[in-house]
C-alpha positions in Angstrom: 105.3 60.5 44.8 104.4 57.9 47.7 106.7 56.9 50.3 108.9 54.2 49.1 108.1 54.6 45.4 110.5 56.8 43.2 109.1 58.1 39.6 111.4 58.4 36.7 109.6 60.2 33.7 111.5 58.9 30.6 109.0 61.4 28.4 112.0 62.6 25.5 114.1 60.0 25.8 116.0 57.3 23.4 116.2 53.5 24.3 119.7 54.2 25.5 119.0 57.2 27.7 116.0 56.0 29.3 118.4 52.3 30.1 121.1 54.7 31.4 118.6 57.2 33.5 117.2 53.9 35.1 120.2 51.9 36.0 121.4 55.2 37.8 118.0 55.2 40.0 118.7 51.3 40.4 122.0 51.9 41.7 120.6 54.8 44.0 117.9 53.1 45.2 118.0 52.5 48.9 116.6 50.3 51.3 113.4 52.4 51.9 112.4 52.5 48.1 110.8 49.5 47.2 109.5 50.2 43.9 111.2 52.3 40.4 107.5 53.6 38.9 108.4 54.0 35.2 106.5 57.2 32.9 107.3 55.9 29.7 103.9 57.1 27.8 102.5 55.1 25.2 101.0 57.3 22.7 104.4 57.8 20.7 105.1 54.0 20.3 106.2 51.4 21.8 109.9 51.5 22.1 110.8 52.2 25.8 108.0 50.4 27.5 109.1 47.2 25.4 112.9 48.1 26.4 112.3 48.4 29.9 110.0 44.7 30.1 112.4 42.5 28.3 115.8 44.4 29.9 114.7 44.5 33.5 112.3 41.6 34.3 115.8 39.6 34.3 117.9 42.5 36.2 119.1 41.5 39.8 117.4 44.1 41.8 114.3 43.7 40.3 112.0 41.2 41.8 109.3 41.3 38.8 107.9 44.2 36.8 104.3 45.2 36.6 102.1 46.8 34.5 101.2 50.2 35.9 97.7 51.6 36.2 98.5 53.7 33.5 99.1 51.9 30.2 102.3 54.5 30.3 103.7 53.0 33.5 105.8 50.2 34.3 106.8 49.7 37.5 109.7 47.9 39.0 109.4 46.0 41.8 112.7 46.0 44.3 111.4 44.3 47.5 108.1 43.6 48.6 106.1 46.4 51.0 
């Protein structure tokens, strides 16, 4: 993990336990963390990576989401570095 960028590895989980285990880190988030890097994985289908696009590129405290290096990432950005 880098400084100001918290990992959430949503490996195992359902659409509705990945939304719920990344609002939490949302509502956590403090003023030093600037992005949420997603772990989604993309080799068992598509499901949470779509989820987390369409749900959070709209949220409030999410400036824009971005693809990760990883085709399994999506990262959220909160503020700019």
């Amino acid at each position: 993990m880098q400084a100001g960028i918290l990992e959430l590895d949503l490996h195992g989980m359902n659409t509705h336990q990945a939304k719920i285990a990344i609002d939490s880190q949302l509502k956590r988030a403090k003023g030093g963390v600037y992005r949420l890097r997603l772990i989604h994985g993309y080799r068992g289908g598509t499901a949470l990576r779509d989820m987390i696009r369409e749900t959070y590129r709209h949220h409030p405290r999410v400036l824009r989401v971005e693809l990760g290096l990883n085709p399994g990432e999506t990262e959220l950005v909160l503020r700019e570095f």
